[in-house]
LUMKOLLUM-870929 format. One record per residue (C-alpha): y negated, x, z; residue in one letter. Coordinates in steps of 0.05 Angstrom, whole numbers, plus 5000, padded with zeros to 4 digits. Layout:
YXZa/...
REM end
This chain:
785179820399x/783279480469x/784579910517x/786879320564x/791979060510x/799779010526x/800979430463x/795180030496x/798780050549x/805379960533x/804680600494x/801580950556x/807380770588x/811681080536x/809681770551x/812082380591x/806882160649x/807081430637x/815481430658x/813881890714x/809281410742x/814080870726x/819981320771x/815281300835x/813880540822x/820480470818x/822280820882x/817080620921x/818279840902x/826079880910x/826380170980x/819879741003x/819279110973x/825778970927x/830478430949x/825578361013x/822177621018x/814777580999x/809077671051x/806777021053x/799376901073x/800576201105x/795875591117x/796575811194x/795276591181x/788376361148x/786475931200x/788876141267x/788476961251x/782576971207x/777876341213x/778576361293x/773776911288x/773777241216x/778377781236x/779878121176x/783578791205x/789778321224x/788677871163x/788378551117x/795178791140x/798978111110x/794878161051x/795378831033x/802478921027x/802878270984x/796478670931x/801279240939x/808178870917x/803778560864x/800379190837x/808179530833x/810478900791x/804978990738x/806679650719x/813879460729x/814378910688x/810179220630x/815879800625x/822179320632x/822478520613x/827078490683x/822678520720x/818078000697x/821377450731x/819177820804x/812377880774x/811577080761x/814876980832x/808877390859x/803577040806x/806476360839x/805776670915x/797476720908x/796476140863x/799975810924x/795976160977x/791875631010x/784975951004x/782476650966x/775776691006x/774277081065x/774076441123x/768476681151x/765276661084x/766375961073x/765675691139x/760075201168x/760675281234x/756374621245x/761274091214x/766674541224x/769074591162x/769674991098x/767375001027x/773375040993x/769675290932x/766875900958x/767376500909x/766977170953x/770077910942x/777777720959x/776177040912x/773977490857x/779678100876x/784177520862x/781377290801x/780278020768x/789378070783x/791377420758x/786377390702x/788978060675x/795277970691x/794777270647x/791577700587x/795878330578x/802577960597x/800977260558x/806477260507x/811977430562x/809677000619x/813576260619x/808775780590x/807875380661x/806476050696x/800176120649x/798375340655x/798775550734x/793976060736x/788675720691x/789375120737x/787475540793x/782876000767x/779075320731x/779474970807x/777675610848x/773276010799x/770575760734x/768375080757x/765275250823x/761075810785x/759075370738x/757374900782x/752675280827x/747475660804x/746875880879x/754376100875x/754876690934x/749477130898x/752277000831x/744876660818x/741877360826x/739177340890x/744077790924x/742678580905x/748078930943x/754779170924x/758578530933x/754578170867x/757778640826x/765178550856x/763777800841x/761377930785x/767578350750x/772077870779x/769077240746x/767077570686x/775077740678x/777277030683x/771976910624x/775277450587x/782177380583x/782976640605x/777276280584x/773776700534x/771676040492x/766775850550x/764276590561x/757676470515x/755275930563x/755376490632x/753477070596x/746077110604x/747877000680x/752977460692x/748578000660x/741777820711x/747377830768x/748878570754x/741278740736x/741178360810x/745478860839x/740579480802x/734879190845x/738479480904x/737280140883x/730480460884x/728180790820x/729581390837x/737581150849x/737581190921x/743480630950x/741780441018x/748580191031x/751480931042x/755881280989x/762380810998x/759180170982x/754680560923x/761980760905x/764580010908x/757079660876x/757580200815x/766080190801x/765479430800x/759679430758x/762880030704x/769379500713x/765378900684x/761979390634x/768279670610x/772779070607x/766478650569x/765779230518x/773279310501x/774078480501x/768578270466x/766078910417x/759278860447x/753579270464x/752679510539x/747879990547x/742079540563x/744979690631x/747680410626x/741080680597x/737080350659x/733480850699x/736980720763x/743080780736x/741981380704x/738281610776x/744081290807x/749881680781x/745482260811x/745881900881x/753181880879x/754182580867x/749482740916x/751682310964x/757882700971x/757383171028x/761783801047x/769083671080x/769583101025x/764582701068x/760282061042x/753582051055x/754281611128x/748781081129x/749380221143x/757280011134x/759480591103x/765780951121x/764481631136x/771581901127x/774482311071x/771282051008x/775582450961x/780581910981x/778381520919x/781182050882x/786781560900x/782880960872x/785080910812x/781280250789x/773980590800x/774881180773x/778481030711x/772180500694x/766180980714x/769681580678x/771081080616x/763180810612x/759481500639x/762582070614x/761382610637x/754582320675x/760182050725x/761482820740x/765382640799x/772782770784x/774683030716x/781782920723x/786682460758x/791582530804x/797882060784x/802282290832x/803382150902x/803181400890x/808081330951x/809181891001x/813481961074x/810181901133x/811382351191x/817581921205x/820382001138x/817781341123x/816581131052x/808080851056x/804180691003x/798981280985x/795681130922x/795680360919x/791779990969x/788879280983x/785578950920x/789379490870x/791379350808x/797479670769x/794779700700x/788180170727x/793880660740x/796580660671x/789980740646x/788581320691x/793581620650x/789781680587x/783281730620x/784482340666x/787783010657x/793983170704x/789683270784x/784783080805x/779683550842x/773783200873x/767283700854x/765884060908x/759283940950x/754484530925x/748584770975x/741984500962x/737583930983x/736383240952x/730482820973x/730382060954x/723081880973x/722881240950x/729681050992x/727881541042x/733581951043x/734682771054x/740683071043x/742483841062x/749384211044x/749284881066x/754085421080x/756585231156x/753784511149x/752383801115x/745683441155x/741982831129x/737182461152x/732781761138x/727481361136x/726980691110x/726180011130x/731179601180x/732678981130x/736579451083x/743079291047x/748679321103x/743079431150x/743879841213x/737079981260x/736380741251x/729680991227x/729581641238x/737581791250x/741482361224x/747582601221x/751283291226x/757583521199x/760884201206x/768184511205x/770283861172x/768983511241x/763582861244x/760383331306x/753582791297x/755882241259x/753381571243x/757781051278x/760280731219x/760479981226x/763079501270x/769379091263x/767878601195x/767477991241x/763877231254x/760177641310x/758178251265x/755177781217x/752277261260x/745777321310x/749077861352x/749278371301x/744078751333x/746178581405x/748979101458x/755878771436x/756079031375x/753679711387x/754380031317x/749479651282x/744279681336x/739280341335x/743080381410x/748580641369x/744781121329x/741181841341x/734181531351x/729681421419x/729880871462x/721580741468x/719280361536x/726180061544x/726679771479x/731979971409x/728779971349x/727679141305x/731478911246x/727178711192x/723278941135x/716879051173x/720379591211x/719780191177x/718680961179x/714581351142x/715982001106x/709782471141x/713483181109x/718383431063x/721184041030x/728284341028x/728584551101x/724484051134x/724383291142x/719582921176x/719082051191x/713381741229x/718481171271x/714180881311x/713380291263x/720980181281x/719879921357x/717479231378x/711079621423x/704279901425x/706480541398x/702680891335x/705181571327x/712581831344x/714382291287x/720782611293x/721683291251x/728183621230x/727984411215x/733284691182x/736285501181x/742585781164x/746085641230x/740885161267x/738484531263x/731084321297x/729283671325x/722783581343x/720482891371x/712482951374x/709082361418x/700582191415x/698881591436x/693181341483x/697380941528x/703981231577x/710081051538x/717781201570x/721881561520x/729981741528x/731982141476x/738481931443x/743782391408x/750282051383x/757582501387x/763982331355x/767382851403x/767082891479x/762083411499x/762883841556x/756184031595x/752384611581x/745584901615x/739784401584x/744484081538x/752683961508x/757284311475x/760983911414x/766984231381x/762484861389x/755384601371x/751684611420x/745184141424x/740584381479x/733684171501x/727984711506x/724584331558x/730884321589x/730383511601x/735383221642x/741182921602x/747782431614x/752982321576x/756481601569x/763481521528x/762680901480x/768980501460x/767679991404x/772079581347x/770579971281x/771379581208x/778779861202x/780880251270x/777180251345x/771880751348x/770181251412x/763081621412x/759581951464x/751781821476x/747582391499x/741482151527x/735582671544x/729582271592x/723182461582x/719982021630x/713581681622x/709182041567x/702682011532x/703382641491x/707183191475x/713183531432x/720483541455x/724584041416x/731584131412x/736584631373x/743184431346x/746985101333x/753085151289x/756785721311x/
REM end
């Protein structure tokens, strides 16, 4: 049977779990969202809050209440036929909605206008709900609901990718996570909408996701940071799954590739203590065992890997809706771009909880990416090389990161606020702060950060479980040959060594990035405890740094240690974690 059939999951729903998630969907939809009008995303909400200057924060909180309402009503309305009148009410809402793409997506600046047939993630987060919804519902939707949604999805999706090879990375020249988000939500409207006309795309949807594999270095090594490896490999196990279970076919001409294979390995690996993502480019460094909540990933990775995913066993279907500290009713386990029917799958995918594995000591090296990773007992640290044209690119040769007692004591700054001035020519710029090497643990050499591009790069000079070493000087737009910087690693220290030989006087101010306010020690700070402390005993400053983050506003302190004008010489410092 397909697994995404009404009758598959109609008799999910049927069991002792299946009506208990039905009770919280009930509660949680009758005290939020029943008898209340819909959030509509208006003609003046796209254009004056989010194409005045791409703002999605504000634009998300409209949105993600409506994906919310929407996600209730699927599982609602697969339980009991009365509700299926709310569900084409909310069907009607987005075929309505004026535009699916991100504005600043679709926008050229130059004639001031927009191409309204841009496919992007919310385009193809759109696509992947009604598509499904058309499929597993079909015989219980009213017939001019269903002539709806394949008008829309035939305007907005199908034709435009069929149109243009060049489609938004759907031609394979876009390797990052967001191909294979585009790619599950296309592929879906081919599957359960328009599966006659599926022969003619397959061949391209395939080299889209092969696209995305190109991403990854052999040895599995995502440079976008563990959320978007998280988001690039769910939406690609979504497409694989979904394909599989539609169309009887044979996938593993992708899941036998090396770097998938390799890449599962990243993802475990990439999971730090404290729950904590590995924290490089845009990624998120908070809590990742929050997708333990995320249902829609985990159901598909755990469905086409096994036991390879080895991430979470079992799945936690409770808690879809908890109260806040105010005895508020918020939604816990459904977010923004969720669909219901991953939830029911969950079901009969997972056991009852879900326990994220636990971060085990050790250290993982990804030469080719240029990645070390270190759990230990008091600690998580990692460290990079690389190249400065990466996937989600931040400037940080040679940065690292430091977490202990759960707290982000060195963290990487996460990214700044998903905006027309994050992704335009300022990206880099003292504006923006977080995607600059200013906003990063690296030096500042003669005055300058370190250049975007792929001809900035560091070299790996040393390796081994305790010890990382990255010739940066290849990351600065000057004369500079050789600044290696060298991380040592104990049970209860950390090591940084920045060694400098160079014919010619360079300046040098040694950066350190805090996500706490540090209080002044002798040579050095104290942060939540750890104290970082220069041997030389340079001087030091410390400077509070307020700047807009992708989902809240982010404070960070920097700690800058000036060693003056310098030819030669080694500048150690000791991070100790009490």
């Amino acid at each position: 049977m397909n697994a995404y059939s009404y009758d598959n999951l109609k008799r999910i729903l049927s069991t002792a779990r299946g009506q208990r998630l039905v009770s919280q969907i009930k509660e949680g939809y009758r005290e939020l969202f029943e008898g209340k009008p819909i959030e509509r995303a208006t003609y003046a909400d796209f254009m004056y809050i989010f194409e005045k200057n791409g703002d999605t924060r504000t634009y998300d909180i409209i949105d993600t209440q409506r994906t919310i309402r929407f996600a209730c009503l699927q599982i609602l309305a697969l339980d009991d036929d009365k509700y299926i009148g709310d569900l084409e009410e909310m069907i009607a809402e987005f075929c309505e909605q004026y535009a699916w793409f991100s504005s600043y997506h679709g926008r050229n600046d130059a004639a001031q206008t927009f191409n309204y047939y841009q496919i992007d993630l919310d385009t193809a987060s759109v696509s992947m709900r009604l598509s499904m919804t058309y499929g597993i519902m079909k015989d219980k939707l009213r017939n001019d609901i269903k002539i709806r949604i394949r008008r829309e999805l035939e305007r907005r999706v199908i034709r435009p990718f069929e149109n243009d090879p060049s489609m938004f990375g759907l031609d394979g020249g876009c390797n990052s996570n967001w191909v294979t988000t585009q790619t599950a939500g296309v592929t879906a409207a081919y599957l359960y909408v328009f599966p006659e006309r599926l022969p003619q795309v397959k061949d391209r949807l395939f080299a889209s996701i092969r696209a995305f594999l190109t991403g990854l270095t052999d040895d599995g090594y995502s440079s976008e940071g563990r959320g978007y490896w998280f988001a690039g490999f769910a939406s690609m196990s979504n497409f694989l799954d979904q394909y599989a279970q539609n169309t009887g076919e044979d996938i593993t001409c992708i899941t036998k590739d090396i770097r998938v294979v390799n890449g599962l390995k990243f993802g475990r690996y990439a999971m730090l203590k404290y729950g904590i993502g590995l924290p490089f480019a845009d990624h998120q460094d908070g809590v990742a065992d929050k997708t333990t909540k995320s249902a829609g990933g985990n159901v598909q990775m755990r469905r086409v890997f096994g036991d390879d995913y080895a991430m979470f066993s079992t799945y936690d279907g409770n808690d879809i809706f908890v109260r806040d500290e105010n005895g508020k009713l918020v939604s816990e386990g459904l977010h923004r771009g969720d669909i219901g029917y991953f939830h029911i799958l969950a079901l009969d995918t997972f056991e009852e909880y879900a326990v994220a594995e636990e971060a085990k000591n050790g250290t993982y090296i990804f030469p080719l990416g240029g990645a070390y990773i270190a759990n230990r007992d008091k600690y998580s640290f990692v460290a990079k090389g690389g190249h400065n044209a990466e996937n989600h690119n931040h400037n940080d040769i040679g940065t690292f990161a430091l977490f202990a007692e759960g707290k982000r004591i060195f963290p990487d700054v996460r990214s700044h606020k998903y905006d027309a001035v994050y992704f335009g020519p300022q990206r880099y710029s003292e504006e923006v702060f977080a995607a600059g090497s200013m906003g990063h643990s690296v030096p500042i050499v003669d005055g300058k950060y370190q250049m975007p591009g792929k001809d900035y790069r560091g070299v790996i000079t040393d390796s081994s479980d305790d010890v990382f070493e990255v010739n940066i000087s290849g990351a600065y737009d000057t004369e500079i040959i050789s600044l290696k910087v060298r991380y040592e690693l104990s049970e209860d220290t950390v090591k940084v060594k920045y060694t400098i030989d160079e014919p010619k006087i360079h300046t040098l101010k040694l950066r350190f990035i805090a996500g706490y306010e540090p209080k002044n020690i002798e040579n050095g700070f104290d942060v939540c405890g750890v104290k970082l402390v220069s041997v030389q005993g340079l001087p030091c400053e410390a400077k509070r740094v307020d700047y807009l983050g992708h989902h809240v506003d982010v404070t960070v302190y920097t700690l800058d240690f000036d060693a003056g004008s310098v030819k030669n010489g080694e500048f150690t410092f000791e991070i100790k974690i009490v």
